[in-house]
Structure formats: structure tokens, C-alpha cells
VMD Tcl script that draws the C-alpha trace (Angstrom):
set ca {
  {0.00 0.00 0.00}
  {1.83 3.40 -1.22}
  {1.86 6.00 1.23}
  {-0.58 9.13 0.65}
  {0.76 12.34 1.73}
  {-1.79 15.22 1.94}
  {0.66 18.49 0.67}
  {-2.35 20.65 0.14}
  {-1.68 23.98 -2.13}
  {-2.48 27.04 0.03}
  {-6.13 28.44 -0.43}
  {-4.50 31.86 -1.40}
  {-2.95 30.38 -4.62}
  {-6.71 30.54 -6.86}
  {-4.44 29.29 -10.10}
  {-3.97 26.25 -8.76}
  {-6.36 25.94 -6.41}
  {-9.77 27.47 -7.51}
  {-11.91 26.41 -4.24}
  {-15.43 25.27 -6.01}
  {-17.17 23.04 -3.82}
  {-17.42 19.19 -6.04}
  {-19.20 16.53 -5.48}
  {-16.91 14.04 -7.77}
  {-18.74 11.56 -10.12}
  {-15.92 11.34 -12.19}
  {-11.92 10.18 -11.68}
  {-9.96 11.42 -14.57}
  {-6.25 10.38 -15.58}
  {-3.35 12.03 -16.99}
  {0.27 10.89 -17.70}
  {2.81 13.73 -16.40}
  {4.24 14.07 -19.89}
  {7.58 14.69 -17.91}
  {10.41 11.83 -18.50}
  {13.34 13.75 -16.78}
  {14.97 12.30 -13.79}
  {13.76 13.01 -10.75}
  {10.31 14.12 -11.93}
  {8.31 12.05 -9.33}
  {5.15 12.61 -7.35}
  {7.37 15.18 -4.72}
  {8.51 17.78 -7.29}
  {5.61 17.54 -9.10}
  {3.73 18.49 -5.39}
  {6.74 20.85 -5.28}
  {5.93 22.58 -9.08}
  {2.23 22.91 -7.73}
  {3.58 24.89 -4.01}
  {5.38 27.07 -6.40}
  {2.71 28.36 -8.88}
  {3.40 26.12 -11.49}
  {5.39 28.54 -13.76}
  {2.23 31.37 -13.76}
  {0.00 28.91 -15.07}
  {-3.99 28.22 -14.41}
  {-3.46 24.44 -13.36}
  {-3.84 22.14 -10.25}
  {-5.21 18.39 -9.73}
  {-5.86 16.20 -7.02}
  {-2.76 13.33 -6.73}
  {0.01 12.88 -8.03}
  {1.42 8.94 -8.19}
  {5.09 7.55 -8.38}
  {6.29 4.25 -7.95}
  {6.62 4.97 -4.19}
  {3.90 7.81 -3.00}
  {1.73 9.35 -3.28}
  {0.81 12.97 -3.36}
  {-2.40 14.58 -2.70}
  {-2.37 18.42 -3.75}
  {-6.42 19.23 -3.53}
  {-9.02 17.79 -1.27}
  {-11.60 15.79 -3.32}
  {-14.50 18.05 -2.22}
  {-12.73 20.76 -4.48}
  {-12.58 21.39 -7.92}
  {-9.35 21.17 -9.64}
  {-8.08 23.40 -13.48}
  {-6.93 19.71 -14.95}
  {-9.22 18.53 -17.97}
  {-8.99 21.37 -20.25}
  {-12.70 21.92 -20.39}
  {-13.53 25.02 -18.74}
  {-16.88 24.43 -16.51}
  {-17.98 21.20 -17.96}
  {-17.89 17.97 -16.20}
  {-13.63 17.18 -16.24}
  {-12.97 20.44 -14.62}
  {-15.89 20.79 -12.42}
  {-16.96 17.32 -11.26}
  {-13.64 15.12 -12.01}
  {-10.95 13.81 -9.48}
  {-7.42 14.57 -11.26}
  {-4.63 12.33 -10.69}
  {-1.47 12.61 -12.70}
  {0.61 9.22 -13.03}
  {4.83 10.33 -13.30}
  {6.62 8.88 -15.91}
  {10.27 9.87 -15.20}
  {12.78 8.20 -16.21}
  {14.70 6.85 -13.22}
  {11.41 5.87 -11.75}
  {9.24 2.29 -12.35}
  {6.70 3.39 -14.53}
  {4.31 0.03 -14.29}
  {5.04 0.12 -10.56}
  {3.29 4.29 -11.07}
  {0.38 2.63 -12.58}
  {-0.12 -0.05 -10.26}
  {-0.21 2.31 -7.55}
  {-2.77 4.54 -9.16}
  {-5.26 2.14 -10.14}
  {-4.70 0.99 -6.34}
  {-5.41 4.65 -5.26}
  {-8.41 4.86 -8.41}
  {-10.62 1.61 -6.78}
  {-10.13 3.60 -3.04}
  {-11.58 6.58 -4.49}
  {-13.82 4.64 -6.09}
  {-15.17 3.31 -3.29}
  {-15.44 6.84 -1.03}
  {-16.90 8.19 -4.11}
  {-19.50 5.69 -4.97}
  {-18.19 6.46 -8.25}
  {-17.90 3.57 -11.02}
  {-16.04 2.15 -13.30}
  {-17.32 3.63 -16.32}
  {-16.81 7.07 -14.79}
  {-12.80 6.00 -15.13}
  {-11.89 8.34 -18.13}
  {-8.86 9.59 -20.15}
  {-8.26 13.00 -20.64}
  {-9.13 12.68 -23.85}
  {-12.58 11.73 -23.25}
  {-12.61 15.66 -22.15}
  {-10.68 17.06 -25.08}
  {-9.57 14.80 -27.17}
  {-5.85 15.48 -26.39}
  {-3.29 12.69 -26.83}
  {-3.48 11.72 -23.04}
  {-2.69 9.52 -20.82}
  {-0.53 9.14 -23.81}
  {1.49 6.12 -22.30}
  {-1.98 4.02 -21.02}
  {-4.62 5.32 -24.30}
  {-2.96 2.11 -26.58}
  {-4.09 0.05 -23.19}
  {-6.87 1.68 -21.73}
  {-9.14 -1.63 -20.86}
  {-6.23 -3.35 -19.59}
  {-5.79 -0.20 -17.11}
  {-9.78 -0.60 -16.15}
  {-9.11 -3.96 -15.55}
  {-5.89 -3.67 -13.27}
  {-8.38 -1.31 -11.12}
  {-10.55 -3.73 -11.24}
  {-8.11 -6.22 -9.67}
  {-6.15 -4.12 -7.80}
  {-5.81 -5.48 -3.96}
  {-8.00 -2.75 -2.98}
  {-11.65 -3.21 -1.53}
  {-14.25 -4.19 -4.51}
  {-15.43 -1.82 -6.28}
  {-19.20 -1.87 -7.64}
  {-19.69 -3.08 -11.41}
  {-22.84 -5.13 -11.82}
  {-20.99 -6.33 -15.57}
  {-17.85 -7.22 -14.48}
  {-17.26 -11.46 -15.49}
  {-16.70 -13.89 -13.05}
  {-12.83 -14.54 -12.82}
  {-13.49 -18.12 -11.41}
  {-11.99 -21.03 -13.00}
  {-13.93 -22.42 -15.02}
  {-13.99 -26.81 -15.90}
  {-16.53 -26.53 -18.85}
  {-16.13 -24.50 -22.38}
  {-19.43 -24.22 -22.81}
  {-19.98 -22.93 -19.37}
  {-16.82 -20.41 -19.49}
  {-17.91 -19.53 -22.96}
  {-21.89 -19.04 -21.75}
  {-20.30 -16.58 -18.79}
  {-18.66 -14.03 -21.52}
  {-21.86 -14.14 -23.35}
  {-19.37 -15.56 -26.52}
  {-21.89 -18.08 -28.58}
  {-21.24 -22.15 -27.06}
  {-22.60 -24.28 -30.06}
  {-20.52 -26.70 -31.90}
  {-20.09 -24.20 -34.97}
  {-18.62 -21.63 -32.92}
  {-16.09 -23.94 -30.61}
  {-15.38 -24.96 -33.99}
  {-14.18 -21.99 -35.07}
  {-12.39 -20.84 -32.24}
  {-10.54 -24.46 -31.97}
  {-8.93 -23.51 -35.41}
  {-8.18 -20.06 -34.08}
  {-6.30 -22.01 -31.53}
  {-4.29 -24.36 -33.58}
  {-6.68 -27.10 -32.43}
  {-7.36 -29.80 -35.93}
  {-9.76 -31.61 -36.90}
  {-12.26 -30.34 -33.72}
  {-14.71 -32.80 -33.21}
  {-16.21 -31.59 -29.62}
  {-14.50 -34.14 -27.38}
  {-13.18 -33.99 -23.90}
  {-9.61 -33.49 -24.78}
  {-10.15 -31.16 -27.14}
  {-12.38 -29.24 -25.03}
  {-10.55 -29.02 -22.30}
  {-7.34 -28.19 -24.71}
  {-9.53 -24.88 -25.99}
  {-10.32 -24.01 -22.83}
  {-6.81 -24.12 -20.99}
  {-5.66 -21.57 -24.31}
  {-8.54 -19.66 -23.96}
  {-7.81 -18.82 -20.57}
  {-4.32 -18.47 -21.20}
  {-5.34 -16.32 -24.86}
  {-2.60 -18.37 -26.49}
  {-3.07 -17.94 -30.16}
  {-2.15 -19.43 -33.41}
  {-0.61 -17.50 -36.17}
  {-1.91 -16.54 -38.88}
  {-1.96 -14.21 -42.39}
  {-3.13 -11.37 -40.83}
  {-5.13 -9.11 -42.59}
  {-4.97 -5.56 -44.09}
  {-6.57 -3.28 -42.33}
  {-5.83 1.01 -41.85}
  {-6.15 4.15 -39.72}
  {-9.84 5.59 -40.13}
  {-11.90 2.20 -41.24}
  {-14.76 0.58 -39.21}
  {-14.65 -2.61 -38.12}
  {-16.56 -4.72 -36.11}
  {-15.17 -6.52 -32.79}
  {-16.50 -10.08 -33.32}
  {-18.58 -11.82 -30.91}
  {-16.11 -14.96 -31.10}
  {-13.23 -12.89 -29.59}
  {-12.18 -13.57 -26.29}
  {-9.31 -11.55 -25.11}
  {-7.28 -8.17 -26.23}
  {-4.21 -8.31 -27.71}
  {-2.69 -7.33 -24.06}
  {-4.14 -10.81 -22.84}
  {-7.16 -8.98 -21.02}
  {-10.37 -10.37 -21.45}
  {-12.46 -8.26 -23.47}
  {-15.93 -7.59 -21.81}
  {-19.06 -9.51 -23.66}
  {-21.07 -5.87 -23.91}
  {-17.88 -4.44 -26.07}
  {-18.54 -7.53 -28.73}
  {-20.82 -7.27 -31.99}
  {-20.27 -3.72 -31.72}
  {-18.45 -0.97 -34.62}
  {-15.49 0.73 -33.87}
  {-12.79 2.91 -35.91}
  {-9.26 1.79 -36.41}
  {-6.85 4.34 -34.87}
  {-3.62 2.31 -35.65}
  {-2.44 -0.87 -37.52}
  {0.41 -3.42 -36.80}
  {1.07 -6.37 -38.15}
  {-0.91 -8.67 -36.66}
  {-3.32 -6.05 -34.13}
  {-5.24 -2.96 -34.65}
  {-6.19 -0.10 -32.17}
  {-9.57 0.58 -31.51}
  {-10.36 4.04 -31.10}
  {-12.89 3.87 -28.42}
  {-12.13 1.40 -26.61}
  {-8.43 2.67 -26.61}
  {-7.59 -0.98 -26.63}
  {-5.31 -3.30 -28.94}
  {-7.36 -6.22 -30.92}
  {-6.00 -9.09 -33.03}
  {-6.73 -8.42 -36.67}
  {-8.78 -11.75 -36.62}
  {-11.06 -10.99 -34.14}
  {-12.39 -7.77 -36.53}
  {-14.07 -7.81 -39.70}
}
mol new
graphics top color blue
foreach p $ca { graphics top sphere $p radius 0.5 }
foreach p [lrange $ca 0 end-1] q [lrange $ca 1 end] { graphics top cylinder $p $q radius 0.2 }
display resetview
């Protein structure tokens, strides 16, 4: 558990701490944009104290890999979304995750979606109401967690935290039967389907029996796949996420309500596409 140190900005300092009274139904997240050395959660509270070069600015936390910095009380209003009086500005937690260089950057993020799920909780806030910046603005940030945004969601979801509420959230218990683990994503059971996915899966010749169920099931939970020609896809066309796909490219598993559904392609590789609103990484073969 990282250690929360409450380094309030002085009332007097309106910039960077406006005063508006908020009652928070959103938690909003930023990258620092700051790689230099010693650029952690400290001088960051530090920058803040000191008037933040003249500018209009000022959030709630600020996360390294070993604190944790808390600059605004979350019954205040913070200048951090870039929207004026709308919703980011007004009715948004801020919390800034550092990214400098002689710091642990995934060790940051742990810690914030540890400190997100506590908020969560105080707030009765959920996990839908876990945005980007750029769901504000549309500016490029977080711009080190938008490739990987529903893996983030889900580490909140199992950070070591207490639960958080999401009524859609699957079960993560292990599961004996495909059709049952199937049935629980809402991903289609029949024969045709498992079918489908065995060959996704480098399993031949799938004729439904117990080895080869339980073989598809063991690399579906592990979101092993087989290689194959992937295909050509680019920035800007709709696609749509296919009701057989199981996990993201990062290895999270991709909710059942996100499946069937259109989406626009914000970036190609060779064998995975980004999804623009879902921020997330998808094999090529599970779009079409």
C-alpha cells in the first residue's frame, strides 16, 4: 500500500487551487508528460507549491512508484481537464501518473489504479466514470496508457484494494466446462462456434470431445493464439469486434457488452489494430 501524503496547495494560490465546492462523479487520468529524472510525485507536489510557472493548473494526486501525493481535497474542484466548466474540470478527481525516467513506470500505474478503486469506493463512483483525458478534449493523453486503456480498467478492477461496484464485471473463477466459461462471456457455445475458435487455436480436426475441449479451454484462458496471415486493415476504417473474440491483444479479457459492436481503427500493426474507443489493442482476426 503506497503511502498518501496530503501536501495541500495554500487556499491563497486561486491558479492552482480554484476552491469550487465538487461533489466528484468522475476520476480522470493524466500521464505527467515529464520523462526527466527526478520528476516524481514530490517535485511535481513541489511545481504545484510554487505556482506552477504562472500557469492556471492544479489536480488532485500525483502517483510515483513509491507515494503518493495529494495536492487538492476531493471536495474541491481542480483546473486539470482542459474543459472550462464542464464535467472534467468541475466534477472530475485529477490524478497525474509520473513517468520519469529513473522511476518504475508500471510500478506508477499499479499504484494509481490501487489509489483509483479507493476513491472509487469513497466516491461511490464507477467504473465507467474511469476516463482519459481525452474523453474531455480529445488530447493525446494519458498518452502512455490510451494504446491500453481496458487493460488499465481492468488492473483497477483487480487491484488489492476493496471491490469496487460493477454489476458487468465477469466472473474470474476457473472455469472446468467450455461451454460454461464460454456461456459466462456471453461468446456463442454451439458446436459451430467452438469450432471456429478451436482452429483459431491451432486445435485440428475439432470434433467436440473432452480433450479437445478441455485443450480450448486451458488456451482460452491463457489467450494463447495461433498465427496466422493477418489481414490488411488502416487508420480511419470501421470494423466490427466479433462476438467470437475472447481476449485483447494485451491478454485482457475483453468484456461480452464491447462484442458485436463498430469501432474505428486508430492504428495498424502487423498482426493487431487499435480501436479508437475502446483505446484498446485487438488481433486483426477478431475484426471484420
Amino acid at each position: 500500500m503506497p503511502k498518501i501524503t496530503k501536501d495541500f496547495i495554500p487556499v491563497s494560490q486561486k491558479k492552482q487551487r480554484p476552491g469550487f465546492r465538487m461533489n466528484p462523479k468522475y476520476i480522470t487520468v493524466h500521464n505527467t508528460a515529464n520523462s526527466n529524472k527526478g520528476a516524481d510525485a514530490e517535485m511535481h507536489s513541489r511545481y504545484l507549491h510554487n505556482g506552477a510557472g504562472g500557469r492556471t493548473v492544479g489536480w488532485h494526486f500525483t502517483v510515483d512508484d513509491k507515494e503518493i501525493y495529494q495536492h487538492l481535497p476531493t471536495n474541491e474542484n481542480g483546473w486539470h481537464a482542459g474543459d472550462g466548466n464542464g464535467n472534467g474540470n468541475m466534477k472530475s478527481i485529477g490524478i497525474e501518473i509520473c513517468e520519469n525516467s529513473d522511476g518504475d513506470f508500471d510500478k506508477a500505474v499499479k499504484n494509481a489504479q490501487w489509489l483509483i478503486k479507493k476513491l472509487m469506493k469513497k466516491h461511490n463512483i464507477s467504473i465507467s466514470n474511469v476516463v482519459p483525458h481525452k474523453h474531455w478534449t480529445g488530447k493525446n493523453c494519458p498518452r502512455l496508457l490510451l494504446g491500453m486503456w481496458e487493460t488499465f480498467k481492468d488492473g483497477i478492477r483487480n487491484s488489492k484494494s476493496t471491490s469496487i461496484r460493477e454489476s458487468t464485471k465477469p466472473s474470474s473463477k476457473k472455469y472446468h466446462s467450455i461451454v460454461d466459461y464460454l456461456k459466462a462471456r456471453g461468446i456463442d457455445s454451439s458446436f459451430n462456434n467452438r469450432k471456429r475458435l478451436a482452429a483459431k487455436y491451432g486445435i485440428k480436426n475439432y470434433r467436440g470431445t473432452a480433450s479437445q475441449n478441455v485443450a480450448l479451454l486451458n488456451k482460452l484462458q491463457r489467450g494463447s493464439t495461433v498465427s496466422s496471415k493477418p489481414k490488411s486493415f488502416k487508420p480511419g476504417q470501421r470494423v466490427t469486434l466479433k462476438r467470437s473474440a475472447v481476449k485483447y491483444a494485451t491478454g485482457q479479457h475483453i468484456p461480452p457488452r464491447y462484442l458485436g459492436k463498430t469501432y474505428t481503427i486508430q492504428q495498424a500493426k502487423s498482426d493487431r489494430v487499435l480501436l479508437k474507443e475502446l483505446y484498446s489493442w485487438v488481433y486483426k482476426n477478431d475484426v471484420q
